[in-house]
SEVEXTI-734339 format. One record per residue (C-alpha): residue in one letter; y, x, z. Coordinates in steps of 0.2 Angstrom, whole numbers. Layout:
<atoms>
rest;c2;c1;c3
a;Y;X;Z .
...
</atoms>
This chain:
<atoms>
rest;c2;c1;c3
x;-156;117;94 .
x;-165;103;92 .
x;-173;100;76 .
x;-178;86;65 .
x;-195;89;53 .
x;-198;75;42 .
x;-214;67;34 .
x;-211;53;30 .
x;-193;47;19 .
x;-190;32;12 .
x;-180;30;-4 .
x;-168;18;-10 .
x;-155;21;-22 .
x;-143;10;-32 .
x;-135;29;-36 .
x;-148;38;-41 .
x;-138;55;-45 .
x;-147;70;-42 .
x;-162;61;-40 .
x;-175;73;-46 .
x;-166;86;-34 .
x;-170;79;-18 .
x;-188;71;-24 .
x;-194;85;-30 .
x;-190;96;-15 .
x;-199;82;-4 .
x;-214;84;-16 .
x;-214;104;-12 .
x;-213;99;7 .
x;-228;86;6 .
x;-216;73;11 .
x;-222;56;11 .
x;-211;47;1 .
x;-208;27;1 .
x;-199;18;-12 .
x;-196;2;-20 .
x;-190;-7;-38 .
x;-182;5;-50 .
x;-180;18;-38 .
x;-199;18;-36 .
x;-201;19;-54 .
x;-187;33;-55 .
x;-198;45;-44 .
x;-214;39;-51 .
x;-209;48;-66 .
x;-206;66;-56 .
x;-220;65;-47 .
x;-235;54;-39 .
x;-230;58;-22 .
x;-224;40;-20 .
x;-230;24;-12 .
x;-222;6;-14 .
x;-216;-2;1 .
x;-225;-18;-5 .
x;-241;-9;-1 .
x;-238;1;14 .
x;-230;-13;22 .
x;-244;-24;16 .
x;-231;-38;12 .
x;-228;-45;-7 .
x;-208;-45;-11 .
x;-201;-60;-12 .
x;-187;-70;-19 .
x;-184;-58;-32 .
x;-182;-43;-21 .
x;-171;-52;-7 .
x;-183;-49;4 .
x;-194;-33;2 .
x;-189;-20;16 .
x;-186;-32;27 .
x;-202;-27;37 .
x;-206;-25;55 .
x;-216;-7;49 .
x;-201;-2;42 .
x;-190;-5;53 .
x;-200;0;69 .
x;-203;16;60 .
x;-183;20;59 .
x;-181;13;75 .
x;-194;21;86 .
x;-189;32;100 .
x;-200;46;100 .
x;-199;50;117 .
x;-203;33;124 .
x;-208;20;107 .
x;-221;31;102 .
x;-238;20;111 .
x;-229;5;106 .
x;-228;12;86 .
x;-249;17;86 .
x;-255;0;97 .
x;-245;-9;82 .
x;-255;4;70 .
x;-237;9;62 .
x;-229;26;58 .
x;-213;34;61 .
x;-202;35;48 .
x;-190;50;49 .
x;-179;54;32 .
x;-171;36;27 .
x;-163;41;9 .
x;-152;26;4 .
x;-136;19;-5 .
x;-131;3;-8 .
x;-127;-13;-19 .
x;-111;-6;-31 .
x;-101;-21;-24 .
x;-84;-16;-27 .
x;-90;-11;-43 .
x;-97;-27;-49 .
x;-81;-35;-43 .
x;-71;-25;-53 .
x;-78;-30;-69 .
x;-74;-47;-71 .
x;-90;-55;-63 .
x;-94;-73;-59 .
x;-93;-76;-41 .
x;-113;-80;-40 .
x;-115;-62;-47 .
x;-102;-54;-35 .
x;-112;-62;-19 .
x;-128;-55;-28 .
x;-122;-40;-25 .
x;-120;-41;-8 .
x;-134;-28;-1 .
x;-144;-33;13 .
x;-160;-23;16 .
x;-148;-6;11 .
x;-138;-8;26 .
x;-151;-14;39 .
x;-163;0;34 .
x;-145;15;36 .
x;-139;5;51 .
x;-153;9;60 .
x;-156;25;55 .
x;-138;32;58 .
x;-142;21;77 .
x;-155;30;79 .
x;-150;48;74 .
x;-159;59;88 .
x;-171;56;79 .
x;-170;49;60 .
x;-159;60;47 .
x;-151;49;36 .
x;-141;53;19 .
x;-132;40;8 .
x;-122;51;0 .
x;-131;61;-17 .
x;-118;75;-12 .
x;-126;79;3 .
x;-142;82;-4 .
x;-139;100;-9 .
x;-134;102;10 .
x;-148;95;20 .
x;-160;105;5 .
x;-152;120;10 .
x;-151;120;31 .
x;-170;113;29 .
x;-174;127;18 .
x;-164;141;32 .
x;-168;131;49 .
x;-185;125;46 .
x;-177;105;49 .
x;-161;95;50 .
x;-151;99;66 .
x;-143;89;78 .
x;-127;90;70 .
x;-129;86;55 .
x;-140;72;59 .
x;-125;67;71 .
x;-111;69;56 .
x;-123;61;43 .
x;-124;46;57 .
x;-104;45;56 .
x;-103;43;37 .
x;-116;29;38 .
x;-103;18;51 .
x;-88;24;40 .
x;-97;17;23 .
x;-102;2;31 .
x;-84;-3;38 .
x;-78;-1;20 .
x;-93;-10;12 .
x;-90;-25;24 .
x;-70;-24;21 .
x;-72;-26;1 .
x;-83;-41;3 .
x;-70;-47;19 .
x;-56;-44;4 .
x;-65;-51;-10 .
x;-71;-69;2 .
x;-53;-68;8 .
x;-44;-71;25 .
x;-57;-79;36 .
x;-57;-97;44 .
x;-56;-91;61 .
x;-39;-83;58 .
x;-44;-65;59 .
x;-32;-54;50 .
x;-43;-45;32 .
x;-45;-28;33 .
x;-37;-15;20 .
x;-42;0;13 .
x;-31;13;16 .
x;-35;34;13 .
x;-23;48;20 .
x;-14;55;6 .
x;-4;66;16 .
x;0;72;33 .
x;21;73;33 .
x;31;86;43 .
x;36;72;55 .
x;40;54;58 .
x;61;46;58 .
x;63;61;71 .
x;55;79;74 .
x;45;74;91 .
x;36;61;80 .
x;19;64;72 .
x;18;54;54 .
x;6;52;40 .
x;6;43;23 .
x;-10;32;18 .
x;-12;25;3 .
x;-22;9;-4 .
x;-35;12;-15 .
x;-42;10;-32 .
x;-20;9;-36 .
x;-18;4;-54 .
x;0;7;-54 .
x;10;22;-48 .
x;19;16;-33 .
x;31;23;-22 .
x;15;30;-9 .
x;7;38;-24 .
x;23;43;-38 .
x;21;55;-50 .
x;33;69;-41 .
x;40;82;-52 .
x;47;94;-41 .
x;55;96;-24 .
x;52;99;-8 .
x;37;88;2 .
x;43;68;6 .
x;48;66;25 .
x;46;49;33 .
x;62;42;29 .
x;63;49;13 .
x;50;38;8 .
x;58;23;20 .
x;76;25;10 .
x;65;28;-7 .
x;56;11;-4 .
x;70;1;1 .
x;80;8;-15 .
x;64;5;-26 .
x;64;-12;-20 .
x;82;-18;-23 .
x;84;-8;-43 .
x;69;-18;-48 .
x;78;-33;-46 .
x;88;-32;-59 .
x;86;-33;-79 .
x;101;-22;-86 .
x;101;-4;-84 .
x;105;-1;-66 .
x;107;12;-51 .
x;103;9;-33 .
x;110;23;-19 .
x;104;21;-2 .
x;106;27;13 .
x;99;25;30 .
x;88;12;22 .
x;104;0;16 .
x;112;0;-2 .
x;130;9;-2 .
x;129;9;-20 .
x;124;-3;-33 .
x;128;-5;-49 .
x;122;-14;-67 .
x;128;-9;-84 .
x;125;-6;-101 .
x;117;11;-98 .
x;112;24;-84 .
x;125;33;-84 .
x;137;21;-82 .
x;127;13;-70 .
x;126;28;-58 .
x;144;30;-62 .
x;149;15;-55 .
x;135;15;-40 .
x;142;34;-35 .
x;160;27;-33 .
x;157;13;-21 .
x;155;26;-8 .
x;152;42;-12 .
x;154;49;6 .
x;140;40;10 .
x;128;43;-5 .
x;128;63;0 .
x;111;67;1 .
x;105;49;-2 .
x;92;41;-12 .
x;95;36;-31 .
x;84;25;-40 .
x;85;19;-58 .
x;78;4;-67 .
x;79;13;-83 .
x;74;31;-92 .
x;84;44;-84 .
x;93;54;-96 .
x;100;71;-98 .
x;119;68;-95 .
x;115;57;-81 .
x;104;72;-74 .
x;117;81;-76 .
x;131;70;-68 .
x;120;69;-53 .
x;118;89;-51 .
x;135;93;-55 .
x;142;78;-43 .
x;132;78;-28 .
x;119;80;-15 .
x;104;69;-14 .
x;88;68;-9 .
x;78;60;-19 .
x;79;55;-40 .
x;68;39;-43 .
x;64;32;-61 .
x;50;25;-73 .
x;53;38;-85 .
x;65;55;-89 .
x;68;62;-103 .
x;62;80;-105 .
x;80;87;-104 .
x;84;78;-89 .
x;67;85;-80 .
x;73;102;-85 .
x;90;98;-78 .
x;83;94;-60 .
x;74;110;-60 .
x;89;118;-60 .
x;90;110;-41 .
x;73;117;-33 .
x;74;105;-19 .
x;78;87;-27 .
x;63;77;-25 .
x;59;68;-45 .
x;50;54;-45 .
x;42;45;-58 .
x;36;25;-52 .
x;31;10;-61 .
x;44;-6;-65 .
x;25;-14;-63 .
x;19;-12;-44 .
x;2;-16;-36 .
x;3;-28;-22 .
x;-11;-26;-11 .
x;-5;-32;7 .
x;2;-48;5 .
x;15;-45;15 .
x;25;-35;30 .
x;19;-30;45 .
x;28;-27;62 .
x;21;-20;76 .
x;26;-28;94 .
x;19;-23;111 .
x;3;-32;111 .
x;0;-36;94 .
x;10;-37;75 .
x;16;-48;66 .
x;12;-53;47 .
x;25;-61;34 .
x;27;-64;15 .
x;38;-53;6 .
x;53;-61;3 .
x;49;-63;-14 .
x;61;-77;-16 .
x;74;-78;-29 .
x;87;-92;-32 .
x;88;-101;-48 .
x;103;-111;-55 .
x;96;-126;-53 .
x;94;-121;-34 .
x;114;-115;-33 .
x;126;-129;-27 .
x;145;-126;-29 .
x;153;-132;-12 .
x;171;-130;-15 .
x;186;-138;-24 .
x;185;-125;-38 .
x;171;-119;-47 .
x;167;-100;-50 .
x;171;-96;-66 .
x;159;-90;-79 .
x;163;-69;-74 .
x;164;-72;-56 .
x;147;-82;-57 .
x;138;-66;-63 .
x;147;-55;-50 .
x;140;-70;-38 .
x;121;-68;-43 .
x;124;-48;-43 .
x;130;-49;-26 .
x;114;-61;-21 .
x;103;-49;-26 .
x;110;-35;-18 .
x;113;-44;0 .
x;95;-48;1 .
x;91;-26;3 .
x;104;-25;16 .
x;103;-26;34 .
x;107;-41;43 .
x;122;-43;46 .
x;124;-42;27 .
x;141;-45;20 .
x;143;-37;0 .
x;160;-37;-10 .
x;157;-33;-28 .
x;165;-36;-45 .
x;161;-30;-63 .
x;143;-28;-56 .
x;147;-16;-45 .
x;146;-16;-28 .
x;163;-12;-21 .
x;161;-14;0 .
x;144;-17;7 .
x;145;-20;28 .
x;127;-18;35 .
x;119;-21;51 .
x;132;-27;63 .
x;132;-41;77 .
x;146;-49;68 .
x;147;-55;51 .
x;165;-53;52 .
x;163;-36;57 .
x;153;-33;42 .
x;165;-41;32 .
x;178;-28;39 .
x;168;-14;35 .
x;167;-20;16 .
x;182;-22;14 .
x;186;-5;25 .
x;175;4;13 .
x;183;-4;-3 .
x;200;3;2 .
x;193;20;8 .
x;187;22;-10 .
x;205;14;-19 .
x;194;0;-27 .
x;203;-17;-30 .
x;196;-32;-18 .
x;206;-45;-28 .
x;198;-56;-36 .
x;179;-49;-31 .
x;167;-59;-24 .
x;156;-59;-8 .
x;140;-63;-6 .
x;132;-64;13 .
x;117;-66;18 .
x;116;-79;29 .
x;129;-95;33 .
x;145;-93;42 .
x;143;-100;60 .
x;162;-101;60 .
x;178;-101;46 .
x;184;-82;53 .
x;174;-73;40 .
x;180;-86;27 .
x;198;-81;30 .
x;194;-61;31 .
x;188;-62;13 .
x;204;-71;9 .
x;214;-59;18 .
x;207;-47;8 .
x;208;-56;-9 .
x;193;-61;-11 .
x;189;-74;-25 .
x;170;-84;-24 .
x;158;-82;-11 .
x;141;-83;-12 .
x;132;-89;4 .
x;117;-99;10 .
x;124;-113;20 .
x;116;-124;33 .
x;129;-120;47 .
x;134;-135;60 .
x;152;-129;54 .
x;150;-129;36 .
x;163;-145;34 .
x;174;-133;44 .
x;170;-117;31 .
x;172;-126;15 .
x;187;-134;21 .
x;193;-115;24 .
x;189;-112;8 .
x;198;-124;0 .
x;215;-120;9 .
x;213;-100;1 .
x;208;-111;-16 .
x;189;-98;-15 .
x;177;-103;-26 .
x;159;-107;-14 .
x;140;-109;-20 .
x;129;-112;-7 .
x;109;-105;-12 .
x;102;-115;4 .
x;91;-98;6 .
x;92;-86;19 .
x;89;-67;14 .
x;89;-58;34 .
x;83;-40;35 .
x;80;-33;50 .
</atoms>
């Protein structure tokens, strides 16, 4: 084993927790100790055993402290290789230095309180991460701690081994890399995405290592950003229930994602990651109500989410009705907390209407590389709607229009949705044919006896051809909501008019692949 025996450390700490700890051992160990600024005058009050950088460098500080480690002695003490730089260190009349003791600038701290950008790039530390950087390089033969928590440690194998092993020197090397990455990511994030197009790093922590990923011979973990103010999906308050999977917390995003567009009390069901029950209404219960019954084959042992405080008898409707997966809300009542318990294995969560939005964006990954976009964030105003057609939508079907809208954007391309009363009464989802979609909304309405006539549709992209205009007729279909921009859309709105429908074109696209 190879060991490490310092005598000489030098100190430097924007964290001085524990300080007196580690000084005070030094001092019992007759370590030399180097120090600088405030932490010089920290240790100068536990003991004498100190000497100023200034002076053992020979070289006065300048610009305020910018530069004041900054030093050839310094540095070629961490530095030196002591089988092979040693000549090199006593020609130059210099001396290793073998303990570097350091923390850095609190930059993500100062960013976070509301500092002026001069004071943010103030913060930016320079000497901190030269003086570890090389240390952690140069670990065969330099311990180096940044961390106060690690103190205790290295006091301890010191005090048992007679030095600091190889090991630990090793792991105490890694840390120094790791901290540095995230250091230089905060300042990346706060600068913003480069000029030279390089995509800005995240921070990102493992918050849980999941059973396994869409299938069983998949590995899968959840990260998390940090320094989250809000509790998102990746970090809900959970209840009860049995650990999230992968796609538990896939559907429960995509369900998440689609309630919160609306105002009104409302329930989103999901399944496979595509709404196939949405409703709005005057409270919860009725809202689940009506979500459950657009397809209640398919909502066994989905996802249910909720814009609204869940309450006891819609608790109860859910465990006396059916199967699922996972409850989402921004609040329960009590009672319906007790409810769920009664149902060991439903997952409860509790997620704020308020999200953080970190990553600006989705990512993809393809062979090679990923791709970035916006979230589609996008949402149509009235000024933006443009009625097409002969007739106008009247007043009820221009609500059950904009309801539609909203729910067609959650579901996958192909994306036709039937709905009426605010409630989603066919969706057809990921075909290669809108009118296959079509079919299967209006299939699915049947299935569950719900009345087509007079409901509206709502697609998520332009109709290349007039077949799926005369399938929602066929099927009594009364406005259609639709983005337009198709070579053949003289040819749609003529078809249209002959089934005397009702069209508004939003001239935005909402695919979901």
């Amino acid at each position: 084993m190879i060991l490490v025996k310092p005598k000489t450390a030098l100190i430097s700490l924007s964290d001085k927790t524990n300080i007196d700890t580690i000084v005070k051992f030094l001092s019992e160990k007759n370590i030399k100790i180097l120090s600088t600024g405030g932490t010089y005058k920290a240790i100068k009050e536990i003991t004498n055993n100190v000497i100023e950088v200034s002076k053992f460098t020979g070289f006065e500080e300048i610009m305020g402290g910018r530069v004041k480690t900054l030093h050839p002695k310094i540095h070629a003490g961490i530095l030196a290789r002591r089988d092979s730089d040693m000549g090199i260190l006593k020609d130059k009349g210099y001396e290793p230095i073998d303990l570097v003791i350091v923390n850095l600038y609190p930059f993500q701290e100062t960013i976070g309180s509301n500092c002026t950008f001069e004071e943010a790039i103030e913060q930016i530390d320079i000497g901190g991460p030269t003086m570890i950087r090389a240390a952690a390089k140069n670990f065969k033969d330099v311990v180096v701690v940044t961390d106060p928590n690690d103190y205790q440690a290295i006091i301890n194998e010191w005090n048992e081994k007679g030095g600091i092993s190889y090991e630990s020197r090793m792991s105490l090397s890694k840390k120094v890399f790791s901290m540095m990455a995230e250091y230089n990511k905060s300042i990346s994030l706060y600068l913003g995405e480069d000029s030279d197009g390089y995509a800005i790093n995240y921070e990102f922590k493992k918050s849980s290592n999941l059973r396994y990923g869409e299938n069983p011979h998949q590995n899968a973990s959840l990260y998390t950003f940090k320094n989250l103010k809000f509790k998102n999906i990746a970090n809900s308050k959970i209840y009860q229930g049995k650990e999230l999977s992968y796609n538990n917390i896939v559907d429960a995003d995509a369900a998440w994602e689609c309630v919160r567009e609306f105002s009104n009390p409302s329930c989103v069901i999901v399944k496979h990651a595509n709404p196939c029950g949405v409703a709005e209404s005057d409270n919860v219960y009725n809202a689940y109500d009506l979500a459950f019954k657009t397809d209640p084959t398919s909502a066994f042992g989905g996802i249910i989410a909720f814009n609204s405080l869940v309450d006891l008898a819609t608790a109860k409707e859910i465990n006396d009705r059916q199967f699922v997966e996972v409850v989402i809300a921004p609040g329960y009542e009590k009672e319906a907390i007790e409810e769920f318990s009664n149902k060991k294995n439903i997952r409860v969560l509790e997620v704020d209407l308020d999200q953080d939005n970190i990553y600006p964006g989705v990512i993809k990954k393809v062979s090679g590389g990923i791709l970035i976009q916006d979230d589609d964030h996008k949402k149509v105003t009235l000024d933006e709607i443009k009625c097409v057609t002969k007739r106008q939508p009247t007043n009820k079907e221009f609500i059950d229009l904009m309801f539609a809208w909203k729910v067609a954007k959650f579901v996958k391309s192909n994306a036709i949705v039937y709905a009426k009363n605010k409630q989603t009464i066919g969706i057809g989802a990921g075909q290669m044919s809108r009118v296959i979609s079509a079919e299967i909304a209006n299939l699915k309405a049947k299935e569950e006896g719900l009345d087509i006539k007079n409901a509206v549709m709502a697609s998520d992209a332009f109709f290349p051809f007039r077949d799926g205009i005369d399938k929602a007729a066929s099927s009594g279909i009364a406005a259609i909501i639709q983005p337009g921009g198709s070579i053949k859309d003289s040819e749609v709105i003529q078809a249209a008019d002959e089934h005397e429908i009702a069209m508004v074109y939003t001239g935005t696209r909402h695919f979901r692949h």
